[in-house]
C-alpha positions in Angstrom: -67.8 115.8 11.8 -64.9 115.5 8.8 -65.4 113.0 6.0 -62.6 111.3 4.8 -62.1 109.3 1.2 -59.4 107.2 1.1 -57.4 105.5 -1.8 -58.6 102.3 -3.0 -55.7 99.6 -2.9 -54.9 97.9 -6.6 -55.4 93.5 -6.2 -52.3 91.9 -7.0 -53.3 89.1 -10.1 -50.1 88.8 -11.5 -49.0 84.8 -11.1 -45.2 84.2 -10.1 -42.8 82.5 -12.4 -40.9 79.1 -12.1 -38.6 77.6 -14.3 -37.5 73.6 -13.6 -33.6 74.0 -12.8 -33.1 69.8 -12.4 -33.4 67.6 -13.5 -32.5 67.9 -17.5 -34.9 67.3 -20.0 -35.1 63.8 -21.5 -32.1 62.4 -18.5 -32.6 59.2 -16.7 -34.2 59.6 -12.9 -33.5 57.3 -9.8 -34.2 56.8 -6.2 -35.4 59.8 -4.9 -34.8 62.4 -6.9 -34.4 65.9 -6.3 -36.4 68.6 -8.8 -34.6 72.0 -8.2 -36.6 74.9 -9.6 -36.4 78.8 -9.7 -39.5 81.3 -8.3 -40.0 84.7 -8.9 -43.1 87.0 -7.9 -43.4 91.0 -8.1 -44.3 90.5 -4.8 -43.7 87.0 -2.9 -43.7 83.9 -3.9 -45.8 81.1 -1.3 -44.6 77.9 -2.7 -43.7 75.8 -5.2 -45.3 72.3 -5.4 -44.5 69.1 -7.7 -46.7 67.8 -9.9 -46.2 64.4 -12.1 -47.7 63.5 -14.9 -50.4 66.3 -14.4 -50.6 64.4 -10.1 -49.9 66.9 -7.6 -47.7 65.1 -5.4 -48.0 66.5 -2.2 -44.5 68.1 -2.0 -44.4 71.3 -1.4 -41.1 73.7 -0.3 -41.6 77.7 0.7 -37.9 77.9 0.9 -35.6 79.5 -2.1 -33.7 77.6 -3.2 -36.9 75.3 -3.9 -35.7 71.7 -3.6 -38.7 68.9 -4.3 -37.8 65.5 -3.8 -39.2 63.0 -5.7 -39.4 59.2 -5.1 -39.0 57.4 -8.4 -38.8 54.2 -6.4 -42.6 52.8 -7.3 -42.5 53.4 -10.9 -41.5 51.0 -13.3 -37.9 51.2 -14.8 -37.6 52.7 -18.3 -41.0 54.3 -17.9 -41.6 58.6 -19.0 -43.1 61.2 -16.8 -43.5 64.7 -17.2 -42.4 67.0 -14.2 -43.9 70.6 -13.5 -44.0 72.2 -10.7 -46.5 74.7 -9.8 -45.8 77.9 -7.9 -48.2 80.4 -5.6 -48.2 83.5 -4.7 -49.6 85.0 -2.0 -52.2 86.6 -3.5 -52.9 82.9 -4.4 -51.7 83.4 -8.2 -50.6 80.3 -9.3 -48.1 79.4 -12.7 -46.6 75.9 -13.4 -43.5 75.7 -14.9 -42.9 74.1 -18.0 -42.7 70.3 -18.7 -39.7 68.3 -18.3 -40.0 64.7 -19.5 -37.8 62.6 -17.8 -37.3 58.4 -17.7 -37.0 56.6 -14.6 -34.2 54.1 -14.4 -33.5 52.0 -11.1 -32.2 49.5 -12.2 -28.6 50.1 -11.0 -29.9 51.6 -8.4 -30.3 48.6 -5.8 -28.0 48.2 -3.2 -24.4 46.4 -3.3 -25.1 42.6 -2.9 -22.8 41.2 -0.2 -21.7 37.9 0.1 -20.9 35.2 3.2 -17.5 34.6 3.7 -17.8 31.7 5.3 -19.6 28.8 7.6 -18.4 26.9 10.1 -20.3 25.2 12.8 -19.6 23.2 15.9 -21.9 21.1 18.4 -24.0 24.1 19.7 -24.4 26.5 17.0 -23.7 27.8 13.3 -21.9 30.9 12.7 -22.1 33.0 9.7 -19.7 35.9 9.1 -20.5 38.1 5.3 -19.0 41.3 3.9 -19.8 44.5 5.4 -22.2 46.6 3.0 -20.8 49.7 1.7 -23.3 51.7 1.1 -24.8 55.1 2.9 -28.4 53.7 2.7 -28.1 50.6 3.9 -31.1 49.6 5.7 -31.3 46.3 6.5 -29.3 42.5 5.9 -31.8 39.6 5.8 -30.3 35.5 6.3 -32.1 33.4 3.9 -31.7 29.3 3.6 -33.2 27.2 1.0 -33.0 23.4 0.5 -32.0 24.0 -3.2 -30.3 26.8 -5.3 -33.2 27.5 -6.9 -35.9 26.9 -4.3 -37.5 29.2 -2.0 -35.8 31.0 0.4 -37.2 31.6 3.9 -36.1 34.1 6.1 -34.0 33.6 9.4 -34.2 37.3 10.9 -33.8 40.7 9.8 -30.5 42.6 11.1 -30.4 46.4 11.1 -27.0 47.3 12.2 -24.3 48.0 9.4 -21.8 47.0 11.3 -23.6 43.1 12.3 -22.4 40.8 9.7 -21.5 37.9 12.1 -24.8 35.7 12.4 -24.9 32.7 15.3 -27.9 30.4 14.7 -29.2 27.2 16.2 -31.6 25.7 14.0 -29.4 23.6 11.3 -28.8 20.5 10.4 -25.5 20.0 8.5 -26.5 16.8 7.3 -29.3 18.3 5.2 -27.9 20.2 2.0 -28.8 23.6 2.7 -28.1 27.2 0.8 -27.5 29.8 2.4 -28.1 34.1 1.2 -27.6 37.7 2.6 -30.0 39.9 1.6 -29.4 43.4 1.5 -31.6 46.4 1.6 -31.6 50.0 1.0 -33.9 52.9 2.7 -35.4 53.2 -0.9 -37.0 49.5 -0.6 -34.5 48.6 -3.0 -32.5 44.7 -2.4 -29.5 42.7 -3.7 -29.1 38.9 -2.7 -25.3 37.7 -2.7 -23.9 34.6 -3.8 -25.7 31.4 -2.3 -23.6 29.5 0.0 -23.6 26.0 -0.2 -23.5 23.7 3.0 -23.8 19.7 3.3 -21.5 18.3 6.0 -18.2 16.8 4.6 -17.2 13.3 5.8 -14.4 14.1 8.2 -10.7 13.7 6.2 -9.5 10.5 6.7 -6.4 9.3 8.7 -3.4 7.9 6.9 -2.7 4.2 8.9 0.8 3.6 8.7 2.4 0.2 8.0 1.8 -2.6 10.6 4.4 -4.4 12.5 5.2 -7.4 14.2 6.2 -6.9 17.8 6.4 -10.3 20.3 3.1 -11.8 19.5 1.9 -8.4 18.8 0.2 -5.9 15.8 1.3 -2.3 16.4 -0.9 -0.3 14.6 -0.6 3.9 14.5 -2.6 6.3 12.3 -2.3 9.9 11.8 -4.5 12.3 14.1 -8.0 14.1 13.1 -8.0 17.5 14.3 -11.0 18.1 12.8 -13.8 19.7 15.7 -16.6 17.5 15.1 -14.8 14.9 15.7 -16.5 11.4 17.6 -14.5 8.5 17.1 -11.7 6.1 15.5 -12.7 2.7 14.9 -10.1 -0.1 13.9 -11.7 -3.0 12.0 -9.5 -6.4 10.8 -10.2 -8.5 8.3 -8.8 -12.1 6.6 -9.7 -10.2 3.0 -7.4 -7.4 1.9 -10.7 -5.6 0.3 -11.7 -5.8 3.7 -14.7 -7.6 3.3 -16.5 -9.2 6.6 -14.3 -6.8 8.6 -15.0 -6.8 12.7 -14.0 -3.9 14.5 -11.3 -4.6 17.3 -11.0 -1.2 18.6 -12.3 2.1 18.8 -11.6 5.2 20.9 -13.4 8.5 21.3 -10.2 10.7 22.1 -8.9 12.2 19.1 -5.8 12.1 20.9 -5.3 7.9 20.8 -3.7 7.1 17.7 -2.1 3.8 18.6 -3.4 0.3 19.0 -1.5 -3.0 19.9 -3.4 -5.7 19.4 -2.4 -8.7 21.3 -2.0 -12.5 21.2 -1.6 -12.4 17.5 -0.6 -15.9 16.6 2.3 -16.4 14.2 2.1 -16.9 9.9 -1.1 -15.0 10.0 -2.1 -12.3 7.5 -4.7 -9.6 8.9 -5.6 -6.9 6.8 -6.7 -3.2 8.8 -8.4 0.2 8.3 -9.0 3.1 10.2 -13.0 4.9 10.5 -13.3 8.1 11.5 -16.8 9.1 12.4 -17.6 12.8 13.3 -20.7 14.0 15.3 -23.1 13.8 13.1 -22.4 10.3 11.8 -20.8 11.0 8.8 -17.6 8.5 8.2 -14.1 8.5 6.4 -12.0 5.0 6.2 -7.8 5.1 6.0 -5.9 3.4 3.6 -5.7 -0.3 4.2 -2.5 -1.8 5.9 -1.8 -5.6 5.8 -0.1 -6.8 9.0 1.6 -10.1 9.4 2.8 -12.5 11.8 5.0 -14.3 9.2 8.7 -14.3 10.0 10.2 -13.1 6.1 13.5 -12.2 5.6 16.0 -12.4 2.2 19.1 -11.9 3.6 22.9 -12.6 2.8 26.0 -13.6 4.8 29.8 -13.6 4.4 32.7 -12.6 6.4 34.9 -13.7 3.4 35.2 -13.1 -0.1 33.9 -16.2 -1.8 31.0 -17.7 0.1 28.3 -20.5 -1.3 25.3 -21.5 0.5 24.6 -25.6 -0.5 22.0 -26.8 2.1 20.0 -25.4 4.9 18.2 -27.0 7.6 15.8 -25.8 9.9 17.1 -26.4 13.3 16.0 -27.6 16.8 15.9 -24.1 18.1 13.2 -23.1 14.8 16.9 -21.0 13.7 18.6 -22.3 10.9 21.9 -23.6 9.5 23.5 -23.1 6.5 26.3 -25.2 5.3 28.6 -24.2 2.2 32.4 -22.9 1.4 33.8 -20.0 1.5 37.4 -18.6 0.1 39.4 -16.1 -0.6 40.0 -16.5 -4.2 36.9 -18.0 -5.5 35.4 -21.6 -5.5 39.3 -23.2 -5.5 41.2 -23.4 -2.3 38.0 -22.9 0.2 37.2 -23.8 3.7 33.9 -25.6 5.2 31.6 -22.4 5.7 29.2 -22.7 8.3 26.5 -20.2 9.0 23.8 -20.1 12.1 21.0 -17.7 12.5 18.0 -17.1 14.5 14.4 -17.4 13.3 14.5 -14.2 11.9 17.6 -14.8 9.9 20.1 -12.7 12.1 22.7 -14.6 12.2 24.6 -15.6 15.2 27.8 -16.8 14.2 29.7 -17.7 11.0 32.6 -19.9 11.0 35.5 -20.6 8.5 36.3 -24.5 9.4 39.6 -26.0 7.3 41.2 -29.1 7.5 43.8 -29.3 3.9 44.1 -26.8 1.1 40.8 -27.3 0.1 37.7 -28.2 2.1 34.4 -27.9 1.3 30.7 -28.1 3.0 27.8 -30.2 0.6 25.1 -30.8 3.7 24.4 -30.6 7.0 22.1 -32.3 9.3 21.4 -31.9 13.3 22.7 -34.1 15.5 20.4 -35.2 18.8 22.7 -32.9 21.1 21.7 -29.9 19.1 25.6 -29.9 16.7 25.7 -30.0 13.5 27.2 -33.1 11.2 28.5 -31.7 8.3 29.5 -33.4 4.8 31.5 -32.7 1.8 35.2 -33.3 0.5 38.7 -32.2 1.7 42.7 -32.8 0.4 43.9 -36.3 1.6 46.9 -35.8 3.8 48.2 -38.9 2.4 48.3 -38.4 -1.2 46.7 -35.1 -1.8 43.5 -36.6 -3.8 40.3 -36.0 -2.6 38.5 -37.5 0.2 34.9 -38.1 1.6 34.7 -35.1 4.3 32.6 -35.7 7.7 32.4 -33.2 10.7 30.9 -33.0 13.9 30.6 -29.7 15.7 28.9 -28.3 18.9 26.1 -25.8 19.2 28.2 -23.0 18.2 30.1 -24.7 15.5 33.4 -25.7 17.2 34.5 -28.3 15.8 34.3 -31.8 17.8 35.8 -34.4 15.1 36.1 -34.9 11.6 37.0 -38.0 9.5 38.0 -38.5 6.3 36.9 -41.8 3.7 38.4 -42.6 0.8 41.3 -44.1 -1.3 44.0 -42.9 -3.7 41.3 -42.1 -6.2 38.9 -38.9 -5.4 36.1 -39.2 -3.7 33.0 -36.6 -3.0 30.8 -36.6 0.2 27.3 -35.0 -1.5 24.5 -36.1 1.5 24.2 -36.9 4.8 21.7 -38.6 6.5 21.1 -39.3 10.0 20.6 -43.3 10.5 18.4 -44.8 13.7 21.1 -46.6 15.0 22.1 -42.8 15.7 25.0 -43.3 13.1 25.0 -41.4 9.5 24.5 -42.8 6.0 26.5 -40.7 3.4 26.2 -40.6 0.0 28.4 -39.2 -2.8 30.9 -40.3 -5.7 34.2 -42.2 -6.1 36.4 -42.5 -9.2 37.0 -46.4 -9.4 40.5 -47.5 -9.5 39.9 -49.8 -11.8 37.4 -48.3 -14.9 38.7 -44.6 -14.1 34.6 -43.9 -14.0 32.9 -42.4 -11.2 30.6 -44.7 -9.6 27.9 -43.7 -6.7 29.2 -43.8 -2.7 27.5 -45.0 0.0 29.2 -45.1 3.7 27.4 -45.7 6.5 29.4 -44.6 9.6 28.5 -44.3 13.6 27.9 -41.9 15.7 31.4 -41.0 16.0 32.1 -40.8 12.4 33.7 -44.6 12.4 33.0 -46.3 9.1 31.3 -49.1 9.4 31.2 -50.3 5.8 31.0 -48.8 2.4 29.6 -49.5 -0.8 29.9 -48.6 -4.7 27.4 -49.1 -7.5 27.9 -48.4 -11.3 31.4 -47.2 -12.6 30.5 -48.9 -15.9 30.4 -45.6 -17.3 30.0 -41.9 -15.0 27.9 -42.5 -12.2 26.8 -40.1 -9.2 25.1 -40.2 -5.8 23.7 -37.1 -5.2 21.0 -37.8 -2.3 20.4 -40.3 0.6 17.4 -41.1 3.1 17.0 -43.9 5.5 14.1 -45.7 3.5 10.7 -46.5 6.1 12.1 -50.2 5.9 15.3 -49.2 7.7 17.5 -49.6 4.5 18.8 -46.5 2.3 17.5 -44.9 -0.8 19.8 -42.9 -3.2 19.1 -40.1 -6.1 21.4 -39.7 -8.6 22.5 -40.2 -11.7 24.0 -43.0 -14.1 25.1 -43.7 -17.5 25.9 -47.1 -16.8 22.3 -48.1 -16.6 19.5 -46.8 -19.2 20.6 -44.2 -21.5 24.1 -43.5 -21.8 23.4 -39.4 -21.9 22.4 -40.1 -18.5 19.1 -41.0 -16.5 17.7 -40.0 -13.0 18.6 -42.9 -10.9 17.3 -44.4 -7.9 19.0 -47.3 -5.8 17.4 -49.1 -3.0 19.3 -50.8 -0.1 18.6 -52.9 2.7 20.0 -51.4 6.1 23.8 -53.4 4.8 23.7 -51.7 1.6 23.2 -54.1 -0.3 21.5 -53.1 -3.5 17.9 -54.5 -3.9 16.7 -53.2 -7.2 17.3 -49.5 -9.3 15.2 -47.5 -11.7 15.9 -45.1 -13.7 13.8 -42.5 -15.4 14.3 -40.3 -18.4 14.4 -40.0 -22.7 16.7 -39.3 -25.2 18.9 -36.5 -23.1 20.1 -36.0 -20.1 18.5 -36.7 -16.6 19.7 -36.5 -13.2 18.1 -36.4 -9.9 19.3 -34.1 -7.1 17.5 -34.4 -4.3 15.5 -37.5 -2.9 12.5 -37.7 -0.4 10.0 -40.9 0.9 6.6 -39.6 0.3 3.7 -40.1 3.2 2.2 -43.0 0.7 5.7 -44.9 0.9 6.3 -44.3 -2.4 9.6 -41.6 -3.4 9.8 -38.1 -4.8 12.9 -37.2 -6.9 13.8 -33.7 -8.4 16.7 -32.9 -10.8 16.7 -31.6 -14.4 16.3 -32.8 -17.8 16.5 -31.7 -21.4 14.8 -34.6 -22.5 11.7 -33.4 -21.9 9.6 -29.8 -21.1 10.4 -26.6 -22.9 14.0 -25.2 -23.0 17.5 -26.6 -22.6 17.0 -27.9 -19.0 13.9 -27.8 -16.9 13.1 -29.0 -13.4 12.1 -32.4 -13.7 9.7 -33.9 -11.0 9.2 -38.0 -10.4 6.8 -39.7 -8.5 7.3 -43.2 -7.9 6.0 -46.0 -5.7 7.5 -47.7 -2.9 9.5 -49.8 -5.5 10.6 -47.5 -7.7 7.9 -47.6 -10.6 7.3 -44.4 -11.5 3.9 -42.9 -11.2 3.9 -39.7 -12.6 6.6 -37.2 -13.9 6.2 -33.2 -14.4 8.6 -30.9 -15.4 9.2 -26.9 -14.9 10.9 -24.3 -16.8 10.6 -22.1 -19.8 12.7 -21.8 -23.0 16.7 -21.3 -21.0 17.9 -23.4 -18.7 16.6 -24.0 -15.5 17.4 -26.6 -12.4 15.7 -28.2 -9.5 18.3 -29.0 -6.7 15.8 -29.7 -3.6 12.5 -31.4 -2.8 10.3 -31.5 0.1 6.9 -33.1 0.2 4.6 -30.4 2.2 2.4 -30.4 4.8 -0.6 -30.6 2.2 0.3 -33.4 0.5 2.1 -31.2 -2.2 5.4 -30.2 -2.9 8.0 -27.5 -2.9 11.0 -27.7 -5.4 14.0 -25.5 -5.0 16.4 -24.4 -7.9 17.3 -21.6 -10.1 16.0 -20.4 -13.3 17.4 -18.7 -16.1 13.9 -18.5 -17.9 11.8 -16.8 -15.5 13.0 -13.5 -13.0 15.7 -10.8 -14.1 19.0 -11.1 -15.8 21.2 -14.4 -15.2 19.9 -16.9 -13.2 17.6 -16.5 -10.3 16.4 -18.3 -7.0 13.6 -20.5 -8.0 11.2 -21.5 -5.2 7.8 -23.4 -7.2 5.1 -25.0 -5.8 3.2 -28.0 -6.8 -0.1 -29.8 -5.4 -0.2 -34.0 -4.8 0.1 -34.8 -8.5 3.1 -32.6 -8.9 0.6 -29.8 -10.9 1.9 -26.3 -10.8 0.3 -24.2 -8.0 2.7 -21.0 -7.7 6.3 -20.1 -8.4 8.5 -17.2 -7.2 11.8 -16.1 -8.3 14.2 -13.8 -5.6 17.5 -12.0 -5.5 18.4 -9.6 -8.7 20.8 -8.9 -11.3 24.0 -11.6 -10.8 24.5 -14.9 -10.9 22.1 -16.4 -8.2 21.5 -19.9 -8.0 19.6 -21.5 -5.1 20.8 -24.9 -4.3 18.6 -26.2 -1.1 15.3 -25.5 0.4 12.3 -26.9 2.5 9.3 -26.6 4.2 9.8 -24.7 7.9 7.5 -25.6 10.9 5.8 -22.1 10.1 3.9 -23.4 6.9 6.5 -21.1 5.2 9.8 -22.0 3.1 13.2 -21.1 3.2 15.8 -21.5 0.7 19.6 -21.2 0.5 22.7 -20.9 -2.2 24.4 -17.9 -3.5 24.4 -14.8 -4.9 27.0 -12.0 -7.0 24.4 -9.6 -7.3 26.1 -7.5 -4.6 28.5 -4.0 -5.8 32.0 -5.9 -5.6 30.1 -8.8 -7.8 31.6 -11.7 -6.0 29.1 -14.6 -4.1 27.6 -14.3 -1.1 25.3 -16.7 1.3 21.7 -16.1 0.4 19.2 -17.0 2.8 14.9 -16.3 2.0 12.1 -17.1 3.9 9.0 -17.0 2.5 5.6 -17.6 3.7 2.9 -20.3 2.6 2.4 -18.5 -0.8 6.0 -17.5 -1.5 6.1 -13.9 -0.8 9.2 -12.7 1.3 7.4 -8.8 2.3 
C-alpha cells in the first residue's frame, strides 16, 4: 500500500474587469440602443450583463466583442439613466463597470410620415394610392378616416407590406365630408400620421350651352360634353324668365355622349330662356350658363347696288317680305332714279332695281297693289318743260315696271303719299307751287287703277303749304297731314284737312305754338279719331322734338306729347299698335352715338312714353318710315353713311315687340 499527498489547487477570487466602450457619457440614446463594452479575466470571462438604473435587464452576451442592446423605446424622452454592465467570471466573480449616464431622446426617432397622393373613386370602390415609406424598419401602414380634421380617427385595416401603398375600399360615401390618414409604423412601436386628405364629392363641372338658334320652327340647342366618370345625366329646362325662374325641364338624357337638342314646334316671336343640369351619380348637380333662344325674325341690314341710295318708306308686304321704296344715284341726292328694294322676311333681299324715267326721278312711298305689284310715288323731270312733276308707277311682283304717269303743270309739283282708295284707284298727296301766288300749296289727286287722274285738288298757297300724308278716312273721304303757314301761325302749324270722297274740303285744324310745326305722317285711330306725328320746336326740350297729336274724329285735338332731348330730333312715321298704343319712327340727334341716329320709340294709348331705341352708328343716319309688322315686332327704313366709303346706304331693322334687333 503507497500513500500519496497531492497539491491543493489555489480558488480563483479575482473578479474580471469591464469598461463601457458605447455609448458616451452624458450623449443622447434612441431606439434600441447598442452598449458596447470591454471584459477581461485572468482566467475567462462568463458574461457581461446590462444593468439600468441599478435594474438588471435581462441582457446578457458571452461573446467578445460584448454587444447589449438596449430598448430605450418605453422610457420617456429627455429622461437620465445610468448604464453599467456587470461581468462574471467563471469562478462566478462578478465586477460592474462604471456608470455612464446617458439621456434618452426619441423624439426624432419615429418613423417618416407618408402622405396620400391621391383619391379617386368610381361606382364600385375607392382607391387610395400614398408614398412609399422609406425606411429599413418599417413595420406597418394603417388607413384612418375621420368625419372632421380634428376628430377621431378610426382605423380601416392594417397593411404590412412596404411595397402596398395602393388601398381599394368599399365602405364610403363621397357625399359625406370625410378625412382621410396613413399611419406609419416602425418595429420600435414608434408612428408618424401624414397629411389628412380631405374628400367631399365635387358637383360635377358644368357644361358651357352654346348660343341658341332658330331653325324652321325649331330651337337648336348644343352644350359641351362631361367626361367626368360619375356622370348620370343632362337635363335641359326652359323658362319665360331669363333668371330662369319656374323653369320645366324639356329634355334630359343619360348618355354623356348626347349633347344636342332640337326642340320642336317652337312658335314664332317667342323668347325662351335655357340651361343645362348636370347631375352625377350621387346626386350632386352643376347648371350651364343660361342661353336665350328666340323665334323673332331680327335683322339690321343695308342695301345698295349704287353709290347714293335712300330708304323713304317701307311696307310690309303680302308675302310677310318687305319693300322698300327710295332713290338711288350716282352722284348723290341730285340726278337719281326711283330705287326699289324687295326682301324676304328675314331681310335678304331678293332684288333691287334702279327704275328712271327723266334726269331725275325719285321714290317717296310705296303701297301694294291687290295683284301683289307695287304702286310707287314721288316726282320726276317733265318731258314737256323740264319742271317737276307728280310721279306714279305701277310695277309687277318683281318690280318691272308696268306703267307710270306723270301730274302736274308748268309749275313743280311733288308726289309725297300714296294711298290705295276702295274703288281700287289711289289717292295721292303731295305739293304744288301755285302759278299764281308762287307758294306751295297741298296736292291731292285721286287717280284709278290705271293711274288715270280722275280729278285733283289744291288747298292753301296763301303762304308755303305742304301735304305730306294721305288715308282714305272710315267715311270713304280723304284725310291729309301736313303743314301750312297759310292757316294758324305763319312759322308754320301741323295741319290736318278732311275731304269727302270728291275732295272737297270739309273742315282743317291745325295744331302748334309760337314755332314751327309740321306733321309727317297721318293714321285713323281704332276710336275714329286721327294720330299725327311730325316735329316741333314750339314745344318739348331742344331745337326740334317728335311731336305726337291725338285728335277726334273731327279734328279736335285730344291730347299732344312730344319726344326728344336738348338737339334736334324728328318723327317721320306713325302707326297705332296692336295694343292700342303707338310706335313713332324718326331720327334723333339727342339720344344714340355721334350724328343722327334711327329713332324707333314707343308710346301706350295716351301717347306716354313706354320704350325707345336708337340703331345704326357713327354717320349720318336718319330713319324716315316705319310700322308695326304682323309679328308684333317693327321694322323701320331710311338711310345710313356710317359705312367705310361714308356715302348712304338703304337701312333696313327689324326689331321685336320691345325694340331689340339681337
Amino acid at each position: 500500500m503507497f500513500w500519496a499527498c497531492e497539491e491543493e489547487q489555489e480558488t480563483d477570487a479575482t473578479p474580471p474587469t469591464v469598461a463601457i466602450t458605447h455609448p458616451d457619457p452624458l450623449s443622447s440614446v434612441s431606439e434600441i440602443t447598442s452598449v458596447t463594452c470591454i471584459a477581461t479575466d485572468n482566467d475567462s470571462v462568463q458574461t457581461v450583463e446590462l444593468w439600468i438604473d441599478s435594474m438588471a435587464m435581462g441582457i446578457f452576451d458571452s461573446i467578445s466583442p460584448y454587444e447589449l442592446p438596449w430598448n430605450t423605446v418605453p422610457y420617456p424622452d429627455s429622461s437620465e439613466h445610468i448604464i453599467t454592465v456587470r461581468a462574471e467570471d467563471l469562478n462566478n466573480n462578478i465586477s460592474d463597470s462604471e456608470p455612464v449616464i446617458v439621456t434618452v431622446n426619441n423624439s426624432t426617432s419615429h418613423p417618416q410620415a407618408v402622405n396620400i397622393i391621391s383619391i379617386v373613386y368610381t361606382l364600385a370602390d375607392m382607391t387610395i394610392t400614398f408614398e412609399q415609406s422609406t425606411d429599413s424598419d418599417f413595420f406597418s401602414y394603417e388607413l384612418l378616416r375621420s368625419g372632421s380634421e380634428e376628430g377621431n380617427k378610426n382605423s380601416l385595416g392594417i397593411f404590412s407590406s412596404i411595397n402596398d401603398t395602393v388601398i381599394h375600399i368599399m365602405n364610403f360615401d363621397p357625399l359625406t365630408a370625410a378625412w382621410y390618414w396613413i399611419r406609419t409604423a416602425d418595429i420600435h412601436g414608434y408612428t408618424s400620421t401624414g397629411s389628412g386628405y380631405y374628400i367631399l364629392d365635387d358637383p360635377p363641372l358644368p357644361v358651357t350651352l352654346d348660343p341658341v338658334v332658330f331653325l324652321d320652327s325649331l330651337f337648336v340647342i348644343n352644350w359641351s360634353r362631361n367626361t367626368e366618370d360619375d356622370f348620370h345625366s343632362y337635363s335641359v329646362f326652359e323658362s319665360l324668365n331669363p333668371t330662369m325662374s319656374s323653369a320645366v325641364e324639356v329634355f334630359q338624357s343619360t348618355d354623356s355622349i348626347i349633347t344636342e337638342f332640337n326642340h320642336f314646334e317652337i312658335e314664332e316671336s317667342q323668347y325662351r330662356y335655357y340651361q343645362v343640369v348636370v347631375k352625377d351619380y350621387w346626386g350632386l348637380m352643376s347648371a350651364s350658363n343660361i342661353e336665350m333662344g328666340t323665334s323673332w325674325i331680327l335683322f339690321n341690314e343695308t342695301y345698295g347696288d349704287f353709290s347714293y341710295d335712300y330708304g323713304r318708306c317701307v311696307l310690309q308686304t303680302l308675302d310677310e317680305g318687305y319693300i322698300v321704296a327710295g332713290n338711288t344715284s350716282t352722284v348723290g341726292n341730285s340726278f337719281s332714279n326711283v330705287l326699289l328694294v324687295k326682301t324676304d322676311v328675314k331681310g335678304n333681299q331678293e332684288w333691287i332695281k334702279s327704275i328712271t324715267f327723266s334726269a331725275t326721278d325719285r321714290g317717296n312711298a310705296v303701297t301694294e297693289g291687290s295683284d301683289g305689284g307695287f304702286i310707287v310715288v314721288g316726282n320726276t323731270i317733265s318731258e314737256n318743260d323740264g319742271s317737276q312733276d307728280v310721279l306714279l308707277l305701277k310695277t309687277d311682283g318683281i318690280g318691272t315696271v308696268e306703267w307710270h304717269q306723270a301730274y302736274g303743270t308748268n309749275q313743280d309739283e311733288i308726289g309725297n303719299s300714296v294711298y290705295p282708295a276702295a274703288d281700287g284707284g289711289y289717292i295721292i298727296c303731295g305739293q304744288a307751287v301755285s302759278a299764281n301766288t308762287g307758294f306751295n300749296f297741298a296736292y291731292l289727286i285721286k287717280v284709278d287703277g290705271s293711274g288715270n287722274e280722275s280729278w285733283s285738288r289744291t288747298f292753301g298757297a296763301d303762304a308755303n303749304d305742304y301735304g305730306y300724308s294721305v288715308i282714305q278716312a272710315n267715311d270713304g273721304g280723304y284725310a291729309i297731314a301736313g303743314m301750312t303757314r297759310s292757316s294758324g301761325d305763319s312759322d308754320g302749324d301741323a295741319w290736318l284737312i278732311k275731304t269727302d270722297n270728291d275732295g272737297q274740303q270739309e273742315w282743317s285744324q291745325t295744331y302748334g305754338g309760337d314755332g314751327t310745326e309740321s306733321a309727317r305722317a297721318i293714321q285713323q285711330t281704332v276710336d275714329g279719331g286721327f294720330i299725327l306725328l311730325g316735329h316741333t320746336n314750339s314745344f318739348g326740350s331742344g331745337n326740334n322734338d317728335a311731336f305726337l297729336v291725338k285728335t277726334d274724329a273731327a279734328g279736335n285735338q285730344q291730347w299732344s306729347q312730344t319726344y326728344g332731348g336738348t338737339a334736334t330730333d324728328h318723327g317721320r312715321s306713325v302707326d297705332q299698335t296692336d295694343d292700342g298704343g303707338y310706335i313713332i319712327s324718326g331720327y334723333t340727334d339727342s339720344f344714340g352715338t355721334n350724328g343722327f341716329d334711327f329713332w324707333l320709340i314707343k308710346t301706350d294709348i295716351e301717347g306716354n312714353l313706354e320704350w325707345h331705341e336708337t340703331y345704326t352708328d357713327y354717320g349720318d343716319d336718319r330713319g324716315l318710315w316705319g310700322q308695326q309688322t304682323v309679328d308684333g315686332g317693327y321694322v323701320i327704313t331710311g338711310y345710313s353713311d356710317s359705312n367705310s366709303n361714308s356715302v348712304p346706304d338703304v337701312v333696313l331693322v327689324k326689331t321685336d315687340h320691345l325694340g331689340n334687333t339681337d
